[in-house]
C-alpha positions, 0 to 999 in steps of 0.5 A: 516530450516523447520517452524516445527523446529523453536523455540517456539515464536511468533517472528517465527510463520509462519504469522510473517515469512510470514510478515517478508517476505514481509516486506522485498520484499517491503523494497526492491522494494521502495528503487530500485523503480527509476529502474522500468518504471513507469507503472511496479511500479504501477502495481507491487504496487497494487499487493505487498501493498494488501499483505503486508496490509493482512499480517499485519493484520492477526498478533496479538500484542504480549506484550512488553519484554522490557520497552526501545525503540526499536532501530532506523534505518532508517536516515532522508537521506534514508527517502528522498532517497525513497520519492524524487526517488518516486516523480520523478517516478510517476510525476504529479500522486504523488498527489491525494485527501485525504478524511480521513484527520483529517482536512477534516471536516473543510477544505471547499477544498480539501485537497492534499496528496501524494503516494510518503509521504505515501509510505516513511512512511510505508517503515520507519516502515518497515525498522526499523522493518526488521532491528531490526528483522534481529539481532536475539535478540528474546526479540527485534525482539519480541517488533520491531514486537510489536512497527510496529503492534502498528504503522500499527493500529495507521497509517501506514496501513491507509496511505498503503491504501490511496496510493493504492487508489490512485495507484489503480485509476491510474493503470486501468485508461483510457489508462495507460500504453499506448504511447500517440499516442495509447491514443489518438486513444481509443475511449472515456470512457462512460460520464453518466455510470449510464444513461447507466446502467439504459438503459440496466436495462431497455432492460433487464427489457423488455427481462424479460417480454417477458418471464413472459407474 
């Protein structure tokens, strides 16, 4: 059906439908992702997250129908599911610094976090939020886009992005990607980049005198 000829509600705006779709897309790709080689799921995280990140934010809560709690979908078991095939996939990379902990002010050491807890969180939001939209009650699509948005502002949109952080940082590494015998013969990243820069600031400098003068 066109957008054109959809009802007249928010629920079937073409941002939300937009969203819904890639809500969708990434609620699939989390539950398959032990299918993929390593490398694929990061690659294919760092493009799905951002969009999903955007989608989101381009929405505006929409008030409440209903004063009861939106219904529940996802169990304690498919939660793990997703966490544990995470954790397994992306090995000793699961762990990265977290430096937007609540706690972080206080701790005198760095503070682990790991993608494979962020990106269960974000696929309990989504799922439960696919689930209830997929009944086609409007008033309980309406208040399950309500309780995710509330949640995308609340948490999950930050743990979206410290988890692209992390897959970002590990995506264009040195090497990713790459056999270990390939690895082995790159030459070495650059040790003092800012040394570097300053030293074509310089070349650059002399280049632009010659000019001038």
């Amino acid at each position: 059906m066109d957008l054109d000829q959809l009802p007249d509600h928010i629920v079937y705006s073409k941002n939300v439908i937009e969203f819904v779709t890639v809500v969708a897309e990434t609620c699939l790709f989390l539950e398959h992702a032990c299918e993929f080689p390593k490398v694929d799921f990061v690659q294919k995280s760092v493009k799905i997250l951002p969009l999903l990140y955007l989608k989101a934010s381009m929405l505006d809560i929409p008030p409440l129908a209903y004063n009861d709690n939106v219904e529940k979908f996802v169990t304690e078991d498919d939660y793990l599911y997703v966490k544990e095939q995470l954790e397994i996939l992306l090995g000793a990379d699961d762990t990265y610094l977290e430096v937007f902990h609540p706690d972080m002010a206080l701790s005198d050491t760095p503070i682990a976090a790991f993608v494979s807890e962020g990106l269960a969180d974000v696929y309990q939001e989504l799922k439960d939020f696919a689930a209830n939209y997929q009944m086609g009650d409007v008033d309980s699509m309406n208040d399950s886009l309500v309780v995710c948005l509330e949640a995308f502002v609340e948490h999950w949109g930050q743990k979206l992005l410290n988890a692209l952080r992390a897959l970002h940082a590990l995506c264009y590494s040195h090497g990713f990607g790459m056999e270990e015998a390939e690895r082995a013969e790159l030459p070495a990243s650059p040790k003092n980049v800012r040394a570097a820069f300053l030293d074509f600031q310089q070349s650059d400098d002399d280049g632009l005198d010659n000019l001038l003068y």
